[in-house]
N, C-alpha and C positions, 0 to 999 in steps of 0.2 A: 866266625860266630856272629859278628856285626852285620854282616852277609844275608845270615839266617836268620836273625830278629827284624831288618827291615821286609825278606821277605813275605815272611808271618803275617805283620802288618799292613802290607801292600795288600793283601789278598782278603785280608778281615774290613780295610778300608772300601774296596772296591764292594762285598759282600755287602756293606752297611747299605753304601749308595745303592747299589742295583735293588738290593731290596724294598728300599724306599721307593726305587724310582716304578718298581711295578706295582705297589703299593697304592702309589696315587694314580698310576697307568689305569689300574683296575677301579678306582673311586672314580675318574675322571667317564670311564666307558660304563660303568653301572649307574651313577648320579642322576642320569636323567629319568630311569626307571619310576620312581615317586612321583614325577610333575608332568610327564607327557602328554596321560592323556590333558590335564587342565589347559595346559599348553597348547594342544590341539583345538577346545574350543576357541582358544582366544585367534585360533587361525581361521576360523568359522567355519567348524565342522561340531555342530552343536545335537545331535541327533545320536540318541543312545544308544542305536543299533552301527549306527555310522563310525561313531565315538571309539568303540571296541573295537571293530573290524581294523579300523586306522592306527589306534592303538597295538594291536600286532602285526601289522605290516610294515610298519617302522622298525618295532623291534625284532620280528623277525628277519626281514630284510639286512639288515645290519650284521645279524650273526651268522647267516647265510653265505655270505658275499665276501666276511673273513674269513669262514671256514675254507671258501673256494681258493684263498689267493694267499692264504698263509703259508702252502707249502712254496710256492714261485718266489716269496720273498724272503722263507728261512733259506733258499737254495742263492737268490740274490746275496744274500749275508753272507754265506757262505765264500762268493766269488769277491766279492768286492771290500768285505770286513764288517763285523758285528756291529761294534761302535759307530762307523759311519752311519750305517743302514738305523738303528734306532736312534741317532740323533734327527734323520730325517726323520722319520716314521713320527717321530714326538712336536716338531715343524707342522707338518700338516696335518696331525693331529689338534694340533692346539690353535690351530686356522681354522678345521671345517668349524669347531666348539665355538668360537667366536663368531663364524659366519652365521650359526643357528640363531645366535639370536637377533640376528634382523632378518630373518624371513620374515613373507608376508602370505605365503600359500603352505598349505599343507607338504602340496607339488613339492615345492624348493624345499621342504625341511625332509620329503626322500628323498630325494636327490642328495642332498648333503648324507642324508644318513646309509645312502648307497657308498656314495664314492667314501666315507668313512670307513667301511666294511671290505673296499678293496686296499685300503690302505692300509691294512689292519695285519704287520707285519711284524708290529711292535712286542706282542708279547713273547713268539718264536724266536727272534733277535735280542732280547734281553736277556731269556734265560738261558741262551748258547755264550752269549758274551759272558754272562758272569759264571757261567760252569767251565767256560773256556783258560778262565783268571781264577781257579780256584785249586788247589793240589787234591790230587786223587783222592788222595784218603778221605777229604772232607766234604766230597761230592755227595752223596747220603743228606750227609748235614744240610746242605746247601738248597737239593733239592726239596726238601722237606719242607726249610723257613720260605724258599721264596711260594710253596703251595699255599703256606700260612697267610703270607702277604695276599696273594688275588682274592684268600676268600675271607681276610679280614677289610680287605680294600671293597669287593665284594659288597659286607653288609655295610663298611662305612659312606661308602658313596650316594646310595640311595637317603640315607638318615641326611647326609652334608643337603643334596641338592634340596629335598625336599624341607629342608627347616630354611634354607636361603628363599626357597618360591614362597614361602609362605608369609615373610617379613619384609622382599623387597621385589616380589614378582617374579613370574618364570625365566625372565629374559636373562639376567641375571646370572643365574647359575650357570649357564653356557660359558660366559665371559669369565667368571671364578675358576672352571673347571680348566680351561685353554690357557689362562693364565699358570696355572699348576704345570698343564703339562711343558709348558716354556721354562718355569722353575726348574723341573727334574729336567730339560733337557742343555740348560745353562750348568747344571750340576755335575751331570754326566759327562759333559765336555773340559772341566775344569779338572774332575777329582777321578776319574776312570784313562787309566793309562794301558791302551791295548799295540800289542808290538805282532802288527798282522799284515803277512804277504799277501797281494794279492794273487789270484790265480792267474796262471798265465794262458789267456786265449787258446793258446790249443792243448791245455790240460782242460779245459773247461769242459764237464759233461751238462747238457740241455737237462731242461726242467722235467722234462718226461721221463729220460732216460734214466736219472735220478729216480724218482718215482719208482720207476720200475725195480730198481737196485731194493729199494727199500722194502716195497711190497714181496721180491722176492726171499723176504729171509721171515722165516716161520714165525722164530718169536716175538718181529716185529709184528705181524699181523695179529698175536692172539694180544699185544700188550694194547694195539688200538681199540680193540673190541673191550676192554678191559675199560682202558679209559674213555671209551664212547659210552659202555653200562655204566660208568660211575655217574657220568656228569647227565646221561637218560636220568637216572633214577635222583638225581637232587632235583631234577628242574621237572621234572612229571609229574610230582607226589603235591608240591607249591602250590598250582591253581585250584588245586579242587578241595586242599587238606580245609581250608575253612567250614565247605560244606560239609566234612566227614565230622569235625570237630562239632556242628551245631546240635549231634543227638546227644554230647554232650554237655553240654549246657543251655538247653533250650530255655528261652523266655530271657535271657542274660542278652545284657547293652553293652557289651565288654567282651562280644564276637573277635572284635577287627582283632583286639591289642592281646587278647588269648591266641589267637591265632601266629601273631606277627613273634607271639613269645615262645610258640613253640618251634616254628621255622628259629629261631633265631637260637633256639637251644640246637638245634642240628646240627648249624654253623657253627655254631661255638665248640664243639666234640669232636668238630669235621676240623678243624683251627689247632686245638691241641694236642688231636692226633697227629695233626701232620708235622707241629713241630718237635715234638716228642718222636718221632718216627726214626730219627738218626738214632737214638739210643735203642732202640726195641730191634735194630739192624744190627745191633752188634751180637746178640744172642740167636737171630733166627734166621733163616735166609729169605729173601723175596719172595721165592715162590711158595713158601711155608707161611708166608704175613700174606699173601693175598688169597692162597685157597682159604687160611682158615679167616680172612675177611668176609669174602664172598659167601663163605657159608654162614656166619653170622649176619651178614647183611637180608640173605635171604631167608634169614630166622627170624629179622627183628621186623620182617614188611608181613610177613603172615601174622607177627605177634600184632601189630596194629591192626589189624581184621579182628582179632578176640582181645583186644584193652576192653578193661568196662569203666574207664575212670579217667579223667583228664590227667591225671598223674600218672598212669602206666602209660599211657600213648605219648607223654613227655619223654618216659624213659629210653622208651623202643627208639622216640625218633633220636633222643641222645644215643644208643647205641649204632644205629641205621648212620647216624653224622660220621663217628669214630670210627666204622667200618671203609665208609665212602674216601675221610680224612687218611687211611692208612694205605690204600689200594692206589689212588693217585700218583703221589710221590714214589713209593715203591716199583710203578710203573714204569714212571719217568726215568728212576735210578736205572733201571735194565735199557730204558732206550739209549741212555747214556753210553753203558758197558758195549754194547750192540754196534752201535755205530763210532763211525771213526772219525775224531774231531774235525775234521776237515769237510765231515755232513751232516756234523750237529745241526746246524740252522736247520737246514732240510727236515730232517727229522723232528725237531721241534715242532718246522709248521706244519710237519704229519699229521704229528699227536695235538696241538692246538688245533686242527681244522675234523681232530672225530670228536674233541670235546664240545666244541663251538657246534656238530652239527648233533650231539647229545641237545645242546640246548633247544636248538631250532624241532627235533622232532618231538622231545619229551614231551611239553607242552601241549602239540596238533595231537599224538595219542594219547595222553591224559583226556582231553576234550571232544577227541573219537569215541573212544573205549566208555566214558561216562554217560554219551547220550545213548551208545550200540546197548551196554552190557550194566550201568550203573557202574555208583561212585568204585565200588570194592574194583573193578575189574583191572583197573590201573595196580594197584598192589597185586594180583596175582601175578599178572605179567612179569613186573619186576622181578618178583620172589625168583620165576620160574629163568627168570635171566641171567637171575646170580648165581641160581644151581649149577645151570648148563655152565659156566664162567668155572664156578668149584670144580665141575666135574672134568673140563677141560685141563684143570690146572692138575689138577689131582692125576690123572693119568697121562698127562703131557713131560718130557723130560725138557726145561727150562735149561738150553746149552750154556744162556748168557749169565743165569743164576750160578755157575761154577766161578765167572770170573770176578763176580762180589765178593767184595772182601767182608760181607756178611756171611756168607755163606761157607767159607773157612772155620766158623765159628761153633 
């Protein structure tokens, strides 16, 4: 009995840390988003066409570059142990963050934010280590709080950096953030106890070979397309929603913080969907929570094409958030059932490197599609992406969905 109450605790213990520690993983890697571009002038690049260009090459660069190397480093994790790999991962993380701020060229602040992007191992390794320390039953659970975490770490990080640049300079926040990530990775090393073999050299399968294994099994291909249209459709709708919102309230000086409120209502829907998600799994099965997601999702992006009211187009994006917040985790839950602990990492940086390149495309076609076709064209896309998703799912038989213990239910 004493047995089974330390292990309870061992497993909620480690759950707390890991959570935190992607928590501030995700504040630390989103934070700079509010102060960049300022930052950039002060690197003298002061030209408003230059400004913006520069301003997404950094950021895109960054998300690029983890998308590409995330899965080499869940497969690293995999051979060599979770824990070790995100204590490094959080090391040179909490270096490049320091090194940014004494640059003195644009040049050196890609480059850092390059080689950040290949280093960028850390989120795939954290959620395989804490899914790896956590009992079956409560993986639903688990995976849903730590979705909560990126995208409440998500909106906090930008708000942290950018209220630090504003009171003590841009430089700053670099050195706050790198500082953080040495906190959690001091934290992780004290209070995260993982009991992991390594592989042995000639059980070792290559990075590709891997890959392959993964891409060969069905359901994993339809759950990255799943979670590549989630993370398309939060980061497409961002750059442009300001301009869609201004025929709503035209002549109004309170553009920016209507705008910043309604993104932030999405997040917020998209945050309590996801941590409510373990309960809504005990009634329904995966594939039954993300058709009928998807097709609510593709309800609420048409419904913002006909809002007539800064209050209806709030609502839709809160529904459009709770959609995207419920498809994610549940995703994730099936990659889990899917693959076999021993290629969780891999797998994780699967499925991190099609959301990370959600992010990197969403954006380039929101800002295509607006100058080819106008603002609206971006919404039908999406709509027409979550059908095709519905419809997929709707006549697809989801093998891994049997072995959820949601779907017993």
């Amino acid at each position: 009995m004493e047995n089974s109450i330390a292990h309870s605790n061992a497993w909620k213990k480690t759950f707390a840390v890991m959570w935190l520690a992607q928590f501030i993983g995700m504040s630390a890697i989103t934070g700079v988003v509010s102060f960049l571009p300022l930052y950039i002038t002060h690197l003298g690049v002061t030209d408003t066409g230059s400004l913006g260009l520069w301003a997404g090459i950094l950021m895109g660069a960054t998300s690029f570059c983890a998308a590409v190397s995330n899965p080499w480093w869940g497969t690293i994790a995999d051979h060599y142990g979770r824990k070790r790999l995100v204590e490094q991962v959080l090391f040179v993380f909490g270096s490049i963050m320091i090194a940014m701020s004494f640059v003195t060229s644009v040049w050196q602040l890609l480059g850092l934010r390059i080689f950040q992007g290949l280093c960028g191992g850390f989120m795939a390794s954290a959620t395989a280590l804490g899914i790896s320390l956590t009992p079956k039953e409560k993986i639903p659970f688990v995976v849903g709080m730590f979705q909560t975490a990126l995208i409440v770490g998500g909106a906090v990080g930008p708000m942290l950096g950018g209220l630090i640049a504003d009171h003590f300079g841009c430089r700053l926040p670099f050195v706050i953030f790198g500082l953080l990530c040495f906190t959690v990775l001091l934290l992780i090393r004290s209070a995260v106890i993982e009991h992991f073999t390594p592989t042995a050299k000639t059980a070792r399968i290559s990075v590709m070979d891997t890959l392959h294994s993964l891409w060969a099994i069905a359901d994993m291909r339809l759950m990255l397309l799943i979670l590549f249209l989630a993370q398309f459709a939060m980061q497409s709708i961002g750059p442009i929603l300001p301009l869609y919102i201004q025929q709503f309230v035209r002549g109004s000086d309170s553009l920016a913080s209507i705008s910043g409120t309604i993104i932030a209502i999405g997040g917020i829907a998209s945050a309590l969907a996801s941590a409510s998600s373990g309960l809504v799994y005990r009634r329904f099965s995966h594939q039954q929570i993300l058709a009928a997601a998807a097709l609510l999702g593709a309800i609420s992006f048409v419904g913002q094409l006909t809002a007539t009211s800064i209050v209806s187009l709030a609502l839709l994006r809160a529904l459009n958030g709770f959609c995207i917040g419920m498809m994610i985790p549940s995703a994730n839950t099936i990659v889990t059932w899917l693959i076999p602990e021993s290629q969780r990492g891999a797998a994780y940086g699967v499925t991190n490197g099609a959301t990370l390149m959600g992010n990197v495309l969403g954006p380039l076609a929101a800002g295509a599609l607006s100058m080819i076709a106008g603002l609206t064209a971006i919404f039908w896309l999406t709509a027409l992406l979550f059908l095709t998703a519905f419809g997929l799912l709707l006549h697809y038989h989801l093998k891994s969905s049997e072995e959820c213990p949601a779907a017993s239910h």
